[in-house]
C-alpha positions in Angstrom: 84.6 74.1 57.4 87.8 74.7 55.8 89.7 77.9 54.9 89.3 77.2 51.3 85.5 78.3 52.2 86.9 81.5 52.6 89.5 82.7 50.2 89.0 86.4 49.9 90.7 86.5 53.6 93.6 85.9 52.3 94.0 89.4 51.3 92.9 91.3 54.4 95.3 94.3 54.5 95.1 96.3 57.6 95.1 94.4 61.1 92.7 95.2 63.9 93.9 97.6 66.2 93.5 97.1 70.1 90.3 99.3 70.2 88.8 97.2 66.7 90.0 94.1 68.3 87.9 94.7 71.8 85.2 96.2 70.3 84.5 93.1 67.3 85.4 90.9 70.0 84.3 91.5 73.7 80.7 89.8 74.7 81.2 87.4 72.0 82.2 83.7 71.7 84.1 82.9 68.5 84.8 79.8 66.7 88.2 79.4 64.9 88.6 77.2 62.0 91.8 75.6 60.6 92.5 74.2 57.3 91.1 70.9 59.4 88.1 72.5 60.9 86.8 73.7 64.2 90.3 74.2 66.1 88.7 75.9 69.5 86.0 78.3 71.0 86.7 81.9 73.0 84.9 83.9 74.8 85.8 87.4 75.1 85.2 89.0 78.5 85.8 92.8 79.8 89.5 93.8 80.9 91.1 91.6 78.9 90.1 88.4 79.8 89.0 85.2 78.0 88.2 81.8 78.3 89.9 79.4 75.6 87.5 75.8 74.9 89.3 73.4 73.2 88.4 69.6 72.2 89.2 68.7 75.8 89.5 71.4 78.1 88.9 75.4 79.1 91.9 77.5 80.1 91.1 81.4 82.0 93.8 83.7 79.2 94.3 86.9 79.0 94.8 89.1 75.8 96.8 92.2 75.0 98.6 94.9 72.0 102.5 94.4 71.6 102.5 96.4 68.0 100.5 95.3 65.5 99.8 92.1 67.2 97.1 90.9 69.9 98.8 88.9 72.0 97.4 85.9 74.8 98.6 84.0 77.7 96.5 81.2 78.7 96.7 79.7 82.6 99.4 76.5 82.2 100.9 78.1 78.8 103.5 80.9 79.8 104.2 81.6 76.1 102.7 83.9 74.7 100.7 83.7 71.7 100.6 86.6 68.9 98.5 87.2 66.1 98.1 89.3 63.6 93.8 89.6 63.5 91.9 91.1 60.4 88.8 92.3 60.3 86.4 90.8 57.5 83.1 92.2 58.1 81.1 89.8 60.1 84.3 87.6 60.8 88.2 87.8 61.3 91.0 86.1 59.8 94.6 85.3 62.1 97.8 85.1 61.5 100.3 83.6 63.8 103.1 86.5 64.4 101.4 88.2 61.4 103.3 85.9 59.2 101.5 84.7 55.8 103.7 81.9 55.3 101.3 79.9 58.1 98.2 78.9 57.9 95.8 81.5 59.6 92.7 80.8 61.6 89.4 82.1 60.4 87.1 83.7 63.6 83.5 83.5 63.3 80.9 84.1 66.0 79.8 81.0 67.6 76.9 78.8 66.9 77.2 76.6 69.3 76.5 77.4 73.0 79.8 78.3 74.9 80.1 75.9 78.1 83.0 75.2 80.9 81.1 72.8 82.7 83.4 70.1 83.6 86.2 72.0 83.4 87.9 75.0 85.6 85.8 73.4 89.1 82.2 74.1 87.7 
């Protein structure tokens, strides 16, 4: 699923603020899509926390506000990642550093069932 599957997110105006952000978010698992296709799971966990799935391992991260952006730190990464995040109803849209010259990420819950087994020691 590509992003051209979604072209009115292009012109999300107004990003999520922390409270929008934790509230669409937290208890959920979300799938975000590139312009390539599935790009990596999250869950979203109380406090701050998350757990990142990509094609070959889960990292523990942690999420917070610097701005307008919602920021994340994942274990083995100490940069820090920015987006700018958009609410579109029953899905987001992401912007690295809230910059529309890259290509965003599209967030919609997951389908699939979120799983670390293998990875973090379970």
């Amino acid at each position: 699923m590509g992003l051209s599957a979604f072209p009115a997110a292009l012109h999300a105006e107004t990003p999520m603020s922390a409270e929008d952000f934790e509230a669409f978010f937290q208890g959920r698992t979300v799938a975000a899509y590139d312009e390539a296709g599935l790009y990596e799971e999250e869950t979203f966990l109380p406090g701050g926390k998350t757990f990142l799935r990509s094609l070959d391992r889960c990292r523990k991260g942690e999420w917070w506000v610097e701005g307008r952006l919602i920021c994340f730190t994942y274990e083995n990464d100490p940069q820090s990642h920015c987006w700018g995040i958009y609410d579109r109803g029953s899905w987001a849209i992401a912007w690295p550093d809230d910059d529309r010259r890259n290509m965003p990420l599209v967030m919609k819950p997951s389908v699939s069932t979120f799983t670390c087994e293998g990875f973090l020691g379970t």
